[in-house]
N, C-alpha and C positions, 0 to 999 in steps of 0.2 A: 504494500500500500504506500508505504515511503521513499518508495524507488519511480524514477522518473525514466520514460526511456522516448525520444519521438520519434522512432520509428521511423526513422528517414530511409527511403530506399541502399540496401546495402550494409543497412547497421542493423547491430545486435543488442542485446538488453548487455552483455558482458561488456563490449567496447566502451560503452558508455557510463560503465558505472564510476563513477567519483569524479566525473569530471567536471561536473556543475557545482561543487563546492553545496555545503547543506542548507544555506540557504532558499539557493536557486531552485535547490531540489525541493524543497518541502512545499515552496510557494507552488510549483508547477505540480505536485504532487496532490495538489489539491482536485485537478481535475481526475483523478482516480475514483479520491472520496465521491464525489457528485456522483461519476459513473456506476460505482458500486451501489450505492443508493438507490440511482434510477431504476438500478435491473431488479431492485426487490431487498437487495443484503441489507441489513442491517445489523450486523456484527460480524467483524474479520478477526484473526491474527496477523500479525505480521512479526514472524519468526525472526528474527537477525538483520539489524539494521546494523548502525554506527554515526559517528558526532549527534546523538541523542533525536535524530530526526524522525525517530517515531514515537517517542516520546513529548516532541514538541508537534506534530501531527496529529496526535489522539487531545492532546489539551486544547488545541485549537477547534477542535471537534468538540469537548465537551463545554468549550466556554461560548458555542453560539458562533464563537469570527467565521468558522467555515460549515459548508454543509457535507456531510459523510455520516458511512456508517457507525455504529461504539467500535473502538478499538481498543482490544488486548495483545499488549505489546511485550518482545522480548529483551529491547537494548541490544547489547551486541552478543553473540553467539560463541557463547563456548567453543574454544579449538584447543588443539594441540600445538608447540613449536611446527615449525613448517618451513623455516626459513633460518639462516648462520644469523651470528651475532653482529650486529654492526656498532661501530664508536658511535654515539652519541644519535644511535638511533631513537626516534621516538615510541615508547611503552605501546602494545597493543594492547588496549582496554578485555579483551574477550580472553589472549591466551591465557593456558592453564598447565601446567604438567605434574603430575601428581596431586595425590588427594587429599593434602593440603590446600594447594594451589586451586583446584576445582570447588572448595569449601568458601574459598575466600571471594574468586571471583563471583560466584552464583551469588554470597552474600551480599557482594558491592551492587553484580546488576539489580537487586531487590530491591534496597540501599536506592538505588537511582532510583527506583518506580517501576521495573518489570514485573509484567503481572505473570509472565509465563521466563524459564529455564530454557532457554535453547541449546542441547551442544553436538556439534557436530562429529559423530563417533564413525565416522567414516570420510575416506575419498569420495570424491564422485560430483563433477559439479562441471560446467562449461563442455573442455575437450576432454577433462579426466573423468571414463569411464571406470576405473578400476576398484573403484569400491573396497577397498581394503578399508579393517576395523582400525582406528587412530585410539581414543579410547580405552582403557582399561575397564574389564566389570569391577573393579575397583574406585576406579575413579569415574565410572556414571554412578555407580552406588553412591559416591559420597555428593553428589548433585541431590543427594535427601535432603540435604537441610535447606531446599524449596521447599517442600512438603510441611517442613516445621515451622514456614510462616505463611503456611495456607496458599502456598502457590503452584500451579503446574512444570510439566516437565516433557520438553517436547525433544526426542532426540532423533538427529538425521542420519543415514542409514541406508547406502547403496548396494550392499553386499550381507549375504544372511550371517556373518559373523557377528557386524554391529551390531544390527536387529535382534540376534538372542539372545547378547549380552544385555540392550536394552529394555529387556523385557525381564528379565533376569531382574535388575534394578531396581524395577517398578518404575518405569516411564508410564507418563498419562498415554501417549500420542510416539506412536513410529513413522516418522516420516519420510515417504520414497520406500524404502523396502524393496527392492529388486531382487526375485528368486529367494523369497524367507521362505525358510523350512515351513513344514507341516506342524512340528512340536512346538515351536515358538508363539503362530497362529493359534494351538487348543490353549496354550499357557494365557494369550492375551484374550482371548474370548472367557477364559475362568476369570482373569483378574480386571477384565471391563477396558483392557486397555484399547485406545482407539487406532486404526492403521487408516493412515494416509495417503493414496496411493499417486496421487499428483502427476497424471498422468498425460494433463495437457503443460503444467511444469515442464517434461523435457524435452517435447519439442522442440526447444532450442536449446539441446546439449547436441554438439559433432552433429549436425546438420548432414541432412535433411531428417534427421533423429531415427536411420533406420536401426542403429545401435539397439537404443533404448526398447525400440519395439519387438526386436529381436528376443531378449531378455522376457519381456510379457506374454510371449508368445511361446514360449521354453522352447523354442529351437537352438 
């Protein structure tokens, strides 16, 4: 919902991400809300943002300035390291590596006003198909102390490693899940958990997204 993208022939939602600064973004992300709206939605998530713009998007929605759906927002999205260390690079709000560190950041995103846990326990996103689990069931476990302050827990999940581990956990919500087992599926139907199957999502992963369909289709 706080992602902006105009679709200009040739361009992707990935090419364009961060280039508008969050400003630009939020104000132009306004035409979302209205749209969501119009089609009937009236309440979204919006898993994994960053510089707090769906945070400043859903306020703007509950104080009248714009018209959109209620939003329950994540802040930024639990990850793992993913990149070398650089001098005087600046801190990623989201990363986490052990379950200390996943303790702390889930509590900061709270801390800020996330209503939902996002973390991303897998690869898999743009041209990276490969869905390996990033994740420890140790350190989605310790993403519980959401739960201790009455909040959900949404974790992402391209390959059935992540997904059973997440479910394992006690995640609210599996998101993406490509190829999840059968056991993990009867665990989340006993324990109410929800699977998200975000199927129009990746249509614009490695284009023309036969990848993806490949995968759905168990070929």
């Amino acid at each position: 919902m706080s992602f902006y993208w105009d679709k200009a022939p040739g361009t992707s939602p990935w090419a364009q991400l961060g280039t508008l600064g969050p400003a630009v973004t939020v104000f132009l992300a306004q035409e979302n809300a209205r749209k969501a709206l119009a089609t009937g939605v009236t309440t979204v998530r919006d898993l994994g943002s960053f510089d707090n713009m769906d945070f400043a998007l859903r306020e703007l929605i509950n104080r009248g300035a714009i018209v959109g759906p209620r939003m329950f927002v994540a802040g930024n999205g639990l990850h793992i390291s993913s990149s070398p260390y650089k001098v005087g690079a600046i801190p990623d709000a989201g990363q986490c590596d052990g379950v200390e560190a996943v303790q702390r950041v889930a509590r900061q995103q709270i801390a800020a006003g996330a209503d939902w846990v996002k973390m991303y326990g897998s690869t898999g996103s743009d041209k990276d198909v490969t869905g390996f689990q990033t994740f420890t069931y140790e350190e989605m476990k310790a993403a519980d102390v959401a739960h201790f302050a009455c909040k959900r827990i949404a974790i992402h999940s391209y390959g059935p490693d992540g997904a059973r581990d997440a479910v394992r956990a006690g995640t609210n919500t599996v998101e993406h899940a490509i190829n999840i087992d059968d056991a993990p599926l009867a665990l989340m139907a006993k324990k109410g958990i929800i699977y998200v199957p975000t199927v129009e999502h990746n249509k614009y992963y490695c284009p023309p997204g036969r990848i993806w369909l490949r995968y759905y289709r168990g070929a």
